[in-house]
C-alpha positions as CSV (number, residue, x, y, z in Angstrom):
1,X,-19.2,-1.5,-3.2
2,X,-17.5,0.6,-0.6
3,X,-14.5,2.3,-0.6
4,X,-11.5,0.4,0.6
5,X,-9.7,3.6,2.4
6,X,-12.8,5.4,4.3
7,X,-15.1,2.5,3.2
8,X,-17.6,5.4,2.1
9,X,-20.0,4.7,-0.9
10,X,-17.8,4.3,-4.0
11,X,-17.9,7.5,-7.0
12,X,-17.9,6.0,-10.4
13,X,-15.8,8.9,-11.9
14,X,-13.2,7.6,-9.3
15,X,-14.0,4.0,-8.4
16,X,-13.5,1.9,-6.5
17,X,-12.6,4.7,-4.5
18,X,-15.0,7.4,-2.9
19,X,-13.2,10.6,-3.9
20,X,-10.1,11.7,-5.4
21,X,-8.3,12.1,-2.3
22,X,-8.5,8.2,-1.2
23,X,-7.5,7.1,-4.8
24,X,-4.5,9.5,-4.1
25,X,-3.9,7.8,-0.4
26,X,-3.9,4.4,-1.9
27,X,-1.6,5.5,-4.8
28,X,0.7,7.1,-1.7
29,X,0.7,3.4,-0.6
30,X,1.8,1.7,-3.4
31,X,4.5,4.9,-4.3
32,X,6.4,4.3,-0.5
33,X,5.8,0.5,-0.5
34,X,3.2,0.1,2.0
35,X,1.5,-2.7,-0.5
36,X,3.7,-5.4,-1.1
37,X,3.2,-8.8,-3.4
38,X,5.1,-11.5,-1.1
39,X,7.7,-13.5,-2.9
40,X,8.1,-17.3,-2.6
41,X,11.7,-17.2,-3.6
42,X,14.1,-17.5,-1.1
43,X,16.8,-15.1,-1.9
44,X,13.6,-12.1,-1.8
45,X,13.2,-13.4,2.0
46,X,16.8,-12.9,3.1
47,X,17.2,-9.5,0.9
48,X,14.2,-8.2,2.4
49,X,15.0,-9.3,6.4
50,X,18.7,-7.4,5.6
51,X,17.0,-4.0,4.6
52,X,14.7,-3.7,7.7
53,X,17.6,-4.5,9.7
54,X,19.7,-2.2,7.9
55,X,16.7,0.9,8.2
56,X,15.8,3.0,10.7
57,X,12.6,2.8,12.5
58,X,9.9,4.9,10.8
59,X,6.3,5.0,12.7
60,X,3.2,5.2,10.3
């Protein structure tokens, strides 16, 4: 199994991760709402579409 951040050799004090650093990176992700579950509901499509257009551009 590889790591899915660096996709180094996984650590199995820290897996599926390589090293405390990338599980911290991919909690980072999920903290700022990089990782997203899509929604099927309708209302989540419009809410969603009004936000971006209400926020500022913000490069990775």
């Amino acid at each position: 199994m590889s790591c899915p951040i660096c996709g180094g050799d996984t650590a199995h004090t820290v897996r599926p991760f390589c090293s405390k650093r990338c599980a911290d990176i991919d909690l980072a992700k999920w903290l700022n709402g990089s990782y997203a579950v899509p929604s099927q509901r309708e209302e989540d499509a419009e809410a969603t579409s009004e936000q971006a257009e209400n926020q500022p551009y913000r490069p990775h």
